[in-house]
Backbone as JSON Lines, residues from 0, in Angstrom:
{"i":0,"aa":"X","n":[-6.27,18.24,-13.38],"ca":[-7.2,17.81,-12.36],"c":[-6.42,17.43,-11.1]}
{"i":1,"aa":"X","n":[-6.72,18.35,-10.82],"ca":[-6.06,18.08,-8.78],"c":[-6.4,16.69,-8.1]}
{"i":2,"aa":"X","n":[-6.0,15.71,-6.8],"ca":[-6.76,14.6,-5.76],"c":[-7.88,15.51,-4.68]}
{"i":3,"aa":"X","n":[-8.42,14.84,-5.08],"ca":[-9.86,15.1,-4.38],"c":[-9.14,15.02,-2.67]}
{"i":4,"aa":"X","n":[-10.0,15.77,-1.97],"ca":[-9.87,15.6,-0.92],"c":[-10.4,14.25,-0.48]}
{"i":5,"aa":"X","n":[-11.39,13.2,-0.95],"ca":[-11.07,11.93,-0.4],"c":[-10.14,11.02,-0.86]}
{"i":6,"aa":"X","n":[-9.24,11.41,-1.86],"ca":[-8.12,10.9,-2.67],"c":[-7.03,10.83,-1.62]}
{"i":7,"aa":"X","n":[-6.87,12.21,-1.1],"ca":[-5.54,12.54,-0.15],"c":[-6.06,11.71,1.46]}
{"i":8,"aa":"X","n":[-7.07,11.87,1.81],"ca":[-7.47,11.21,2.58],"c":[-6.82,9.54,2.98]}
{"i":9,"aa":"X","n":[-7.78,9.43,1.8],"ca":[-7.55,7.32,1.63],"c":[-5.77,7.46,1.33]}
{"i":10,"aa":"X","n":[-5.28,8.05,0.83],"ca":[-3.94,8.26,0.48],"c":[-2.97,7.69,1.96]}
{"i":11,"aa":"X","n":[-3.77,8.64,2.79],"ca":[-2.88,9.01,4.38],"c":[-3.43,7.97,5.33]}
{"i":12,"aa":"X","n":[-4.68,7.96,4.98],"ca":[-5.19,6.23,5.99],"c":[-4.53,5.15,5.6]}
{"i":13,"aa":"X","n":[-4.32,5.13,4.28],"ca":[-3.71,3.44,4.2],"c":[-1.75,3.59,4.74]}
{"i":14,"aa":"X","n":[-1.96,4.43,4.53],"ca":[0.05,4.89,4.79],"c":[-0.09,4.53,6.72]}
{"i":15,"aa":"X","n":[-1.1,5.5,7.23],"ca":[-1.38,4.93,8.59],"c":[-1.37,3.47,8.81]}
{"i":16,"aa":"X","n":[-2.62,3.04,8.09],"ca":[-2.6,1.35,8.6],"c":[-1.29,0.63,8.35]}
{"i":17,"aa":"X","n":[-0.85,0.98,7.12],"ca":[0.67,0.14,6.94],"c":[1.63,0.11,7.53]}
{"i":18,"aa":"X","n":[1.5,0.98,8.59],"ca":[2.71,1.16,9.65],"c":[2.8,0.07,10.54]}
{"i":19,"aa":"X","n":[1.06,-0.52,11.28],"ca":[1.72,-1.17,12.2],"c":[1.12,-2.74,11.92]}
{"i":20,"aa":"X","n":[1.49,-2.75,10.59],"ca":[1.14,-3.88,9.59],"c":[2.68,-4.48,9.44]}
{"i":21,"aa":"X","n":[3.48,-3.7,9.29],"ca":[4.78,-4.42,9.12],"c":[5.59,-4.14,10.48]}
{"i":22,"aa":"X","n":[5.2,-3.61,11.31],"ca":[5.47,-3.02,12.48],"c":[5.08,-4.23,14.03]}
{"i":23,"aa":"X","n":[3.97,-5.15,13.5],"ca":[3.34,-5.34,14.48],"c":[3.35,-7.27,13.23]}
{"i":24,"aa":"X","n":[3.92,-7.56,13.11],"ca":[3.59,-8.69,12.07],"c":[4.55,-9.74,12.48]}
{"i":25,"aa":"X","n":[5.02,-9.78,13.18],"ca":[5.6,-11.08,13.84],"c":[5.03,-11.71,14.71]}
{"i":26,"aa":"X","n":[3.38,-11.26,15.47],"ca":[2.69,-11.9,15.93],"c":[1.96,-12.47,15.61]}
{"i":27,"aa":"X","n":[1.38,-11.96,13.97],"ca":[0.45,-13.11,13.23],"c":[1.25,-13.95,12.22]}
{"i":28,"aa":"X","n":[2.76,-13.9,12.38],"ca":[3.57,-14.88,11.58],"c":[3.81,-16.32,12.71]}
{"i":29,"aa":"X","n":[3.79,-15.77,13.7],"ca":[4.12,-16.64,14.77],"c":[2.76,-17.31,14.89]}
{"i":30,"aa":"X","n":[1.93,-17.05,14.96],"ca":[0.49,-17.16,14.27],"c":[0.02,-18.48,13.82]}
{"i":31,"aa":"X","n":[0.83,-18.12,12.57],"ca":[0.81,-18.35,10.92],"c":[1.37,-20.16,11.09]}
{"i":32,"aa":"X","n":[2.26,-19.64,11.85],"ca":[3.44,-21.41,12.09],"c":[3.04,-22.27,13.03]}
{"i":33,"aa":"X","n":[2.16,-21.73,13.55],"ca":[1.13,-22.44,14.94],"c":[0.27,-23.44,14.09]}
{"i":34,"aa":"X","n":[-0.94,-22.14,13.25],"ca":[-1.62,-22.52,12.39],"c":[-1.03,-24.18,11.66]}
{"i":35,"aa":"X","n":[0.12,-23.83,10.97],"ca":[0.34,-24.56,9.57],"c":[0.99,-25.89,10.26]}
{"i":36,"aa":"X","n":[0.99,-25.99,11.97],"ca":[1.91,-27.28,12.31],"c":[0.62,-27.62,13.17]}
{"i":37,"aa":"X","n":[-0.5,-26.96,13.04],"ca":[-1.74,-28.07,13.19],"c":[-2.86,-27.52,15.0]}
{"i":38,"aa":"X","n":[-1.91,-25.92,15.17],"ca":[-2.05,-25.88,16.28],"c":[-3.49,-25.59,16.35]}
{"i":39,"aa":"X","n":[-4.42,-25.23,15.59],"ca":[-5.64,-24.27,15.46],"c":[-5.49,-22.77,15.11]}
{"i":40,"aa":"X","n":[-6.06,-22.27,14.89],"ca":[-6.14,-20.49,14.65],"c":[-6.41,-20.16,16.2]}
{"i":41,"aa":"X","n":[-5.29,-19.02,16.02],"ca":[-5.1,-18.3,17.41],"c":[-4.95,-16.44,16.68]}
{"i":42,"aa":"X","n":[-6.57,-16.55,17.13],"ca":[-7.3,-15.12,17.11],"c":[-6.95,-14.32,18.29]}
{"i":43,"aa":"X","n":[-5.23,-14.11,18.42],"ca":[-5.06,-13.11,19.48],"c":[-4.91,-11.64,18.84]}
{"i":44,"aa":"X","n":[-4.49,-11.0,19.69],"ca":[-5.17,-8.89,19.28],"c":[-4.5,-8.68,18.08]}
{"i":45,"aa":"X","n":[-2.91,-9.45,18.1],"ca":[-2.6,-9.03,17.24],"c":[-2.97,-9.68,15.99]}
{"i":46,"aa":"X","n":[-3.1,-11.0,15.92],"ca":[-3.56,-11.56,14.81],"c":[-4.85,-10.67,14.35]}
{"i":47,"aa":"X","n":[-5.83,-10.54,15.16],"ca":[-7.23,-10.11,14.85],"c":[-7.14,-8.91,14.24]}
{"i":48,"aa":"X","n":[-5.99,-8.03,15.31],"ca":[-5.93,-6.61,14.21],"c":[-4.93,-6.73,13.18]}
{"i":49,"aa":"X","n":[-4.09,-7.58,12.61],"ca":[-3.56,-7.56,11.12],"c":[-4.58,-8.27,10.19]}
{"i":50,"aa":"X","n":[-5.34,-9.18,10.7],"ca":[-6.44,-9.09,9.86],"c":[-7.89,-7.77,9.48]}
{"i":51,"aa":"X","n":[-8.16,-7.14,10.45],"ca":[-9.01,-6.43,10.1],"c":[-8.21,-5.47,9.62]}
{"i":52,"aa":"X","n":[-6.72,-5.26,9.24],"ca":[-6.42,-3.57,9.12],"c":[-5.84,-4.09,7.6]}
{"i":53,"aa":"X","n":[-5.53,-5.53,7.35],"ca":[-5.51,-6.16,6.08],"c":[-6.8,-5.5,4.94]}
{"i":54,"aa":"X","n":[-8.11,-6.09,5.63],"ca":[-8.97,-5.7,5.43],"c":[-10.12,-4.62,4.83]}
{"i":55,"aa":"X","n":[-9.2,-3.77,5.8],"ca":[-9.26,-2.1,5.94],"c":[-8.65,-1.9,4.64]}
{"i":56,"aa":"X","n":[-7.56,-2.27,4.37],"ca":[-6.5,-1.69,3.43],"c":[-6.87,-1.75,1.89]}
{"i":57,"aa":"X","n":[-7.85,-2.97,1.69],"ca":[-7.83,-3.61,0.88],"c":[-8.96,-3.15,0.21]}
{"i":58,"aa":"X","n":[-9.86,-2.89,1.22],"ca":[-11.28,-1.67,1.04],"c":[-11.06,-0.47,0.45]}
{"i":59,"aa":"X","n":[-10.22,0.06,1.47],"ca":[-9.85,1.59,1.2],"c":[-9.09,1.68,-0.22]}
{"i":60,"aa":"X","n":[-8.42,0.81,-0.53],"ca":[-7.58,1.19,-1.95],"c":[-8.35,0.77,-3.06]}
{"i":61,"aa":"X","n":[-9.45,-0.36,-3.15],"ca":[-10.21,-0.34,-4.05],"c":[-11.22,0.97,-4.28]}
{"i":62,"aa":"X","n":[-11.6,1.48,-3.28],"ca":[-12.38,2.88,-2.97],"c":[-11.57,3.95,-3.71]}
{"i":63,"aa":"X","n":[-10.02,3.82,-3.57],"ca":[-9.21,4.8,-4.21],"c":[-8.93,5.14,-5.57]}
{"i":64,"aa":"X","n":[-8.95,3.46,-6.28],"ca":[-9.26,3.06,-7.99],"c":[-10.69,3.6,-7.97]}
{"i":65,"aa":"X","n":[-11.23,3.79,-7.19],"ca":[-12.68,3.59,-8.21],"c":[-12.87,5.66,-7.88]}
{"i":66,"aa":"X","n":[-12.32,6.2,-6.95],"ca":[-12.4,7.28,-7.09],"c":[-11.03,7.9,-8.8]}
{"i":67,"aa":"X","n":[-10.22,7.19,-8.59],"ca":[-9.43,7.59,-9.27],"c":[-9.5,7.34,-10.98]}
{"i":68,"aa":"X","n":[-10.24,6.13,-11.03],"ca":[-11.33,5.72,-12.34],"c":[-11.93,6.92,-12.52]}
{"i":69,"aa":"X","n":[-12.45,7.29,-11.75],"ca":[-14.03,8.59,-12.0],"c":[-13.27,10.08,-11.95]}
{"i":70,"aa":"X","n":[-12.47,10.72,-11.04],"ca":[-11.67,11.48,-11.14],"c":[-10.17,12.24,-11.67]}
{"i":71,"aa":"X","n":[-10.14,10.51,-11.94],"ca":[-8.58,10.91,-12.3],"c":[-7.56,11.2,-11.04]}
{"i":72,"aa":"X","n":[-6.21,11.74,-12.01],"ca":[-5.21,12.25,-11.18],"c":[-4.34,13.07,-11.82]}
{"i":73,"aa":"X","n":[-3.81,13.91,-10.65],"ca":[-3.17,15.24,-11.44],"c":[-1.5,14.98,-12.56]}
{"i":74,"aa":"X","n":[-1.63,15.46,-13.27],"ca":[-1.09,14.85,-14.58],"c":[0.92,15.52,-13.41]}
{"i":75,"aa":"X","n":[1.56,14.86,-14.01],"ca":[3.05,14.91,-13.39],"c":[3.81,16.21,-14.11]}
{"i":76,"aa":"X","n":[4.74,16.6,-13.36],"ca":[5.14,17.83,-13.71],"c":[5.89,17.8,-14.79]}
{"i":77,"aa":"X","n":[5.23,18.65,-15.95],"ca":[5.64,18.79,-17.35],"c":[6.9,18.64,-17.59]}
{"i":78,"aa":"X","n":[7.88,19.17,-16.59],"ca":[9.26,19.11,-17.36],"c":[9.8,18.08,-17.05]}
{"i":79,"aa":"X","n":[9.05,17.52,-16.9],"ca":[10.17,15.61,-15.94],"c":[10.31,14.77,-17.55]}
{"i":80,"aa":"X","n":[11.22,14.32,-17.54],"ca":[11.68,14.02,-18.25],"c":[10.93,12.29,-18.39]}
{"i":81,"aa":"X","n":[10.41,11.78,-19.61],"ca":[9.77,10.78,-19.89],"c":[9.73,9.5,-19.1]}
{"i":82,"aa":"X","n":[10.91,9.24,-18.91],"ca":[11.21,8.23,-18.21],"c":[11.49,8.11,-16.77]}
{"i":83,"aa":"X","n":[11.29,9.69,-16.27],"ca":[10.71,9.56,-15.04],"c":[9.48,9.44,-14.93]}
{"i":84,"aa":"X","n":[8.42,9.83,-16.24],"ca":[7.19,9.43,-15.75],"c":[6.77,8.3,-16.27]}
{"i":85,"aa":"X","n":[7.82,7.52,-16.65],"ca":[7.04,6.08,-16.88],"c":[7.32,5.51,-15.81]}
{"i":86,"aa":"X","n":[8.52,5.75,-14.72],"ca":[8.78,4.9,-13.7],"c":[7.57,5.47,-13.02]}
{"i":87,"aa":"X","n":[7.42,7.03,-12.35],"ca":[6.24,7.17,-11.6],"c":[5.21,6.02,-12.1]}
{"i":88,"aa":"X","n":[4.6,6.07,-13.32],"ca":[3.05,5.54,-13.37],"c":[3.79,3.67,-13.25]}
{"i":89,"aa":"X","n":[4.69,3.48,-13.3],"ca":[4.89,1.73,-12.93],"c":[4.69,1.84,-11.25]}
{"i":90,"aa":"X","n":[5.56,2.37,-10.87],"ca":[5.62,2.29,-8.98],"c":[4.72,2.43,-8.85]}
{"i":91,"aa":"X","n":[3.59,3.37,-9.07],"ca":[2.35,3.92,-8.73],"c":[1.55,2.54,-8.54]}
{"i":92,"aa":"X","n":[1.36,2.14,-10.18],"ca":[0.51,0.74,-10.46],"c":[0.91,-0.17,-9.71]}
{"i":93,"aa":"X","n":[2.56,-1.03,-9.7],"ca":[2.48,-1.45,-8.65],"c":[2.53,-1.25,-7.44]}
{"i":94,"aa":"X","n":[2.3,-0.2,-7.0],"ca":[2.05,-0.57,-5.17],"c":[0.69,-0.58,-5.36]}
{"i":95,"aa":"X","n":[-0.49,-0.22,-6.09],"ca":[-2.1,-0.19,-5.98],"c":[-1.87,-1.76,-6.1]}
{"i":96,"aa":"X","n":[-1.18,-2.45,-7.41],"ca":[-0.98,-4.16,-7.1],"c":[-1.32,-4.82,-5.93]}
{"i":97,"aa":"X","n":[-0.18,-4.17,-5.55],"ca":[0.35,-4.91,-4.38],"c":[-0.63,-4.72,-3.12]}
{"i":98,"aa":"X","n":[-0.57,-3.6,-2.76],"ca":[-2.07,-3.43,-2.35],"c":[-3.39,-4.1,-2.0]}
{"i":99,"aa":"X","n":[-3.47,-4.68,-3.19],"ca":[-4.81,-5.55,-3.65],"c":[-4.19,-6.88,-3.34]}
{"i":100,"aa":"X","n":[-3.57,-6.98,-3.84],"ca":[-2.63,-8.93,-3.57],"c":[-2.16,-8.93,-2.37]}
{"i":101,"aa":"X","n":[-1.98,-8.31,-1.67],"ca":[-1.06,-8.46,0.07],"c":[-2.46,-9.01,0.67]}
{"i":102,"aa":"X","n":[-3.17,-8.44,0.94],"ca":[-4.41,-8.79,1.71],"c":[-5.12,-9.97,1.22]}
{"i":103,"aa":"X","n":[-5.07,-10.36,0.0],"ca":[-5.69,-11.14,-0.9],"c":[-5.08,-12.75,-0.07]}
{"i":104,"aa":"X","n":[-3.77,-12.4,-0.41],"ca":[-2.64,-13.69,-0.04],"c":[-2.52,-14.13,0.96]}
{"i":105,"aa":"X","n":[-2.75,-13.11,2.08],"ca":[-2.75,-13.12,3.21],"c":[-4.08,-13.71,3.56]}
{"i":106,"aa":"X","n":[-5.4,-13.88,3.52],"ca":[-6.28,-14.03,3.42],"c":[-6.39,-15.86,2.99]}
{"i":107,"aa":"X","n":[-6.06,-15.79,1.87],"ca":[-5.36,-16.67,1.49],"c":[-5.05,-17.95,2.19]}
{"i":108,"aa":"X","n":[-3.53,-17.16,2.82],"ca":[-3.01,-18.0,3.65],"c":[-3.42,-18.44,4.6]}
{"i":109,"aa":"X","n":[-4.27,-17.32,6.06],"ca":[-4.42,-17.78,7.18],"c":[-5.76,-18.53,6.87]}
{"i":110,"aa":"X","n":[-7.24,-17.77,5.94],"ca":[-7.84,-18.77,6.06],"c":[-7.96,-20.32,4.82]}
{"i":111,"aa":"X","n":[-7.19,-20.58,3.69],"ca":[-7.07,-21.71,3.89],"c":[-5.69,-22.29,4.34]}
{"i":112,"aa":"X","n":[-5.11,-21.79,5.04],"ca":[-3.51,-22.82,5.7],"c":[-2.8,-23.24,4.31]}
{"i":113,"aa":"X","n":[-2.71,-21.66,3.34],"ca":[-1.97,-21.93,2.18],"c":[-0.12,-21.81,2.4]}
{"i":114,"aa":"X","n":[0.46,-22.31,2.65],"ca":[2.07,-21.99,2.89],"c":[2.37,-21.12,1.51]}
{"i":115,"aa":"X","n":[2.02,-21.57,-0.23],"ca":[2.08,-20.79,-1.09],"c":[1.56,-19.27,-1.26]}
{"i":116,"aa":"X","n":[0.39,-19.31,-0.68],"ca":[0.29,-17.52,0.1],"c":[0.9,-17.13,0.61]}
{"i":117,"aa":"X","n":[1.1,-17.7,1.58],"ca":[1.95,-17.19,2.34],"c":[3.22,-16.86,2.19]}
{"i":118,"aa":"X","n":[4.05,-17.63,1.15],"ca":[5.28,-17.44,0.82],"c":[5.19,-15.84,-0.04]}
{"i":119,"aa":"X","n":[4.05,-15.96,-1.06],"ca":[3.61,-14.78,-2.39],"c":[3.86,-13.32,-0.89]}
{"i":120,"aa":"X","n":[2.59,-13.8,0.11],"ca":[2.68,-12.99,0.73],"c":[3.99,-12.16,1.18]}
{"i":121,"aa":"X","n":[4.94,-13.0,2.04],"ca":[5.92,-12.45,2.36],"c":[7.09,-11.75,1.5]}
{"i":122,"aa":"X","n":[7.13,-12.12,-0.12],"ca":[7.76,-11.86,-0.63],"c":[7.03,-10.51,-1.25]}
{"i":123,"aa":"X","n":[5.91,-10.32,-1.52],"ca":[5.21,-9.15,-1.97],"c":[5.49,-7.7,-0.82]}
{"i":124,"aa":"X","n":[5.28,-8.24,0.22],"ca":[5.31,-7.44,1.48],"c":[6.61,-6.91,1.45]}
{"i":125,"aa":"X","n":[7.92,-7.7,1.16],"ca":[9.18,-6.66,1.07],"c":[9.29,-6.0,-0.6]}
{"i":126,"aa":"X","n":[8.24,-6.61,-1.69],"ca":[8.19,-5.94,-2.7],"c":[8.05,-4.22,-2.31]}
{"i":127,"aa":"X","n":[6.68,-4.73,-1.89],"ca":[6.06,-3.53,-0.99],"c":[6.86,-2.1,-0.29]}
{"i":128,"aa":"X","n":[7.83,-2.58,0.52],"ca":[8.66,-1.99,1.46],"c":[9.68,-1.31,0.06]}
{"i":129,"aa":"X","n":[10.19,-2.34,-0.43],"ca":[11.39,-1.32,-1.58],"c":[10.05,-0.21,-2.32]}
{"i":130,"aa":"X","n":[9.1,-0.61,-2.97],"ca":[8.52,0.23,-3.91],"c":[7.79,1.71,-2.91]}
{"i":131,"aa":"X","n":[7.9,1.23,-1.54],"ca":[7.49,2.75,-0.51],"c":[8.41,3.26,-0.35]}
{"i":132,"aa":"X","n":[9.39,2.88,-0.12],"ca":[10.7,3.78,-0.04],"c":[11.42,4.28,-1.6]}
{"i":133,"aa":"X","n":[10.66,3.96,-2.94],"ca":[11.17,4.43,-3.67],"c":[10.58,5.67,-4.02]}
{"i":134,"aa":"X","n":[9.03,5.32,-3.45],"ca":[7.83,6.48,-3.99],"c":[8.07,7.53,-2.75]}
{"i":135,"aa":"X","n":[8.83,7.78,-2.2],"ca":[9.25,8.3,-0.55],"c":[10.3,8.94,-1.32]}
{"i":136,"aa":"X","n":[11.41,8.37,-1.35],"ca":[12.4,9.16,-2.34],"c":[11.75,9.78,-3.27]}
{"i":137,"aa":"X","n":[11.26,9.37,-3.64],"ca":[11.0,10.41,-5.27],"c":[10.36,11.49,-5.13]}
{"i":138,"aa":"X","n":[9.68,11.29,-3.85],"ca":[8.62,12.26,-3.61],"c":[9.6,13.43,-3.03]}
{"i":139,"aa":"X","n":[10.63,12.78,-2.45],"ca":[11.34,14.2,-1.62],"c":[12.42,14.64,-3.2]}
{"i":140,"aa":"X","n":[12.54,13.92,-3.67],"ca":[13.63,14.13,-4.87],"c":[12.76,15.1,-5.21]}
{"i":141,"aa":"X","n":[11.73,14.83,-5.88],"ca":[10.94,16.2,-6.37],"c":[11.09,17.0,-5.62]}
{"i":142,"aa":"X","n":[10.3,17.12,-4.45],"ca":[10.3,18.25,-3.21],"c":[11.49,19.05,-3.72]}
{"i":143,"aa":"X","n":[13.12,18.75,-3.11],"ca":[13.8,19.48,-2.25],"c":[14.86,19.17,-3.84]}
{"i":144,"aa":"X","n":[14.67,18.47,-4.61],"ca":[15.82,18.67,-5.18],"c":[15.06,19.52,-6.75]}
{"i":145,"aa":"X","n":[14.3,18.74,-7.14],"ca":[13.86,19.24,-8.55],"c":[13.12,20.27,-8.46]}
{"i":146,"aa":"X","n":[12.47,20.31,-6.9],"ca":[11.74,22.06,-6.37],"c":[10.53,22.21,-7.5]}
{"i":147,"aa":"X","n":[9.58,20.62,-7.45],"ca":[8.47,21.2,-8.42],"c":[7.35,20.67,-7.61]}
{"i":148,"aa":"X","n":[7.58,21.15,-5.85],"ca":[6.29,21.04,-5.04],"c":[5.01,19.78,-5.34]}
{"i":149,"aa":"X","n":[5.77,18.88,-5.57],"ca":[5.17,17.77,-5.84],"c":[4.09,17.48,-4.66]}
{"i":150,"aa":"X","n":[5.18,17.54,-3.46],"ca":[3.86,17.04,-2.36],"c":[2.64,17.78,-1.91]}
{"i":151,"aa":"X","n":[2.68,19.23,-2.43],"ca":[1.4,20.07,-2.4],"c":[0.39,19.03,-2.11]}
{"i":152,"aa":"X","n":[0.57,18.11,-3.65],"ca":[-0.35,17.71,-4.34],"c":[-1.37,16.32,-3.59]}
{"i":153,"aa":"X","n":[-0.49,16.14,-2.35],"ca":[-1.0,15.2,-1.18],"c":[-1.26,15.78,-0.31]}
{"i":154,"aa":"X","n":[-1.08,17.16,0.48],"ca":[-1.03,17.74,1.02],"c":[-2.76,18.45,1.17]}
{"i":155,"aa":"X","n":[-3.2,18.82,0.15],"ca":[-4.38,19.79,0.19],"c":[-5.02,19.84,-1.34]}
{"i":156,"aa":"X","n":[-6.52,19.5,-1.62],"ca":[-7.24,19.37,-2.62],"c":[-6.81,20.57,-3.31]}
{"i":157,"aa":"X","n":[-6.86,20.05,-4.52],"ca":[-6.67,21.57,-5.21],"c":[-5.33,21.81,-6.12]}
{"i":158,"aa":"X","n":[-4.42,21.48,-5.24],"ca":[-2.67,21.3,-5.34],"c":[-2.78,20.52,-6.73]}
{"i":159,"aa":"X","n":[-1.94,21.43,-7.9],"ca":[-1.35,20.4,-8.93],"c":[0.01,20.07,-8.99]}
C-alpha cells in the first residue's frame, strides 16, 4: 500500500511549517522570559505565528495518524535488513511523538507560565532536530547509497 496523496501532502506541510519554527524561535523564547519574570504576554508576529504554526502542526499530524490508522503505509524495502527496520519504525514513532508533545508543551508553557514545559519543550525540540536529521540521512542513505528509491515514495502517490 503506497501514501496517499494527502499522506505526502501533510508529510511536506509540516516539514514546511518546521522550518521557521526553529528558524524564527528566539522571538517567542524572548517572549517566554518576559512572560515568566511577570512582564505580561507579548502577542508580537512572531510570538503569534509560532503559536498558530504550533498549532497547525499539531492538527496536521494528528490528521496524518488518523489517515495512516485507516490507510496504512507502504511496507519498507524487503531487503533491509531487520534492524534497520526496527530503527525506521522507532524514528518514525518518535518524531509523530514528538510532534504531538512539542506543541502540547509549548502550549503548556506559554499559556500556563509552566517553566517545566518549557524546559520538556526545549529539550524535545533538539530531540526533534537529531531525530530529522537522522530520518534525512536515512532517507538519502537509501536514495543514493542502498539505490532502493525510497523517496519515490514521498515524492508521488502510488510510489512503493
Amino acid at each position: 500500500m503506497p501514501y496517499t496523496r494527502s499522506q505526502i501532502l501533510l508529510h511536506w506541510i509540516v516539514v514546511l511549517l518546521l522550518i521557521p519554527q526553529f528558524l524564527l524561535h528566539d522571538g517567542m523564547s524572548h517572549a517566554f522570559h518576559q512572560l515568566m519574570e511577570g512582564a505580561g504576554a507579548d502577542y508580537a508576529p512572531l510570538v503569534l505565528q509560532h503559536i498558530v504554526t504550533g498549532l497547525a502542526v499539531l492538527a496536521l499530524v494528528l490528521w496524518r495518524l488518523v489517515l495512516r490508522a485507516r490507510v496504512g503505509a507502504p511496507p519498507l524495502p524487503a531487503q533491509e535488513p531487520a534492524l534497520m527496520k526496527l530503527a525506521a519504525h522507532a524514528t518514525h514513532w518518535a518524531l509523530y511523538a514528538l510532534l504531538v508533545l512539542l506543541p502540547l508543551s509549548g502550549l503548556a508553557a506559554w499559556f500556563g507560565q509552566l517553566g517545566t514545559a518549557a524546559e520538556a519543550h526545549e529539550i524535545m525540540k533538539n530531540i526533534l532536530l537529531a531525530l530529522a536529521g537522522l530520518h534525512i540521512a536515512a532517507a538519502l542513505f537509501h536514495q543514493f547509497v542502498l539505490r532502493t528509491n525510497l523517496l519515490a515514495r514521498m515524492r508521488r502517490p502510488g510510489a512503493v
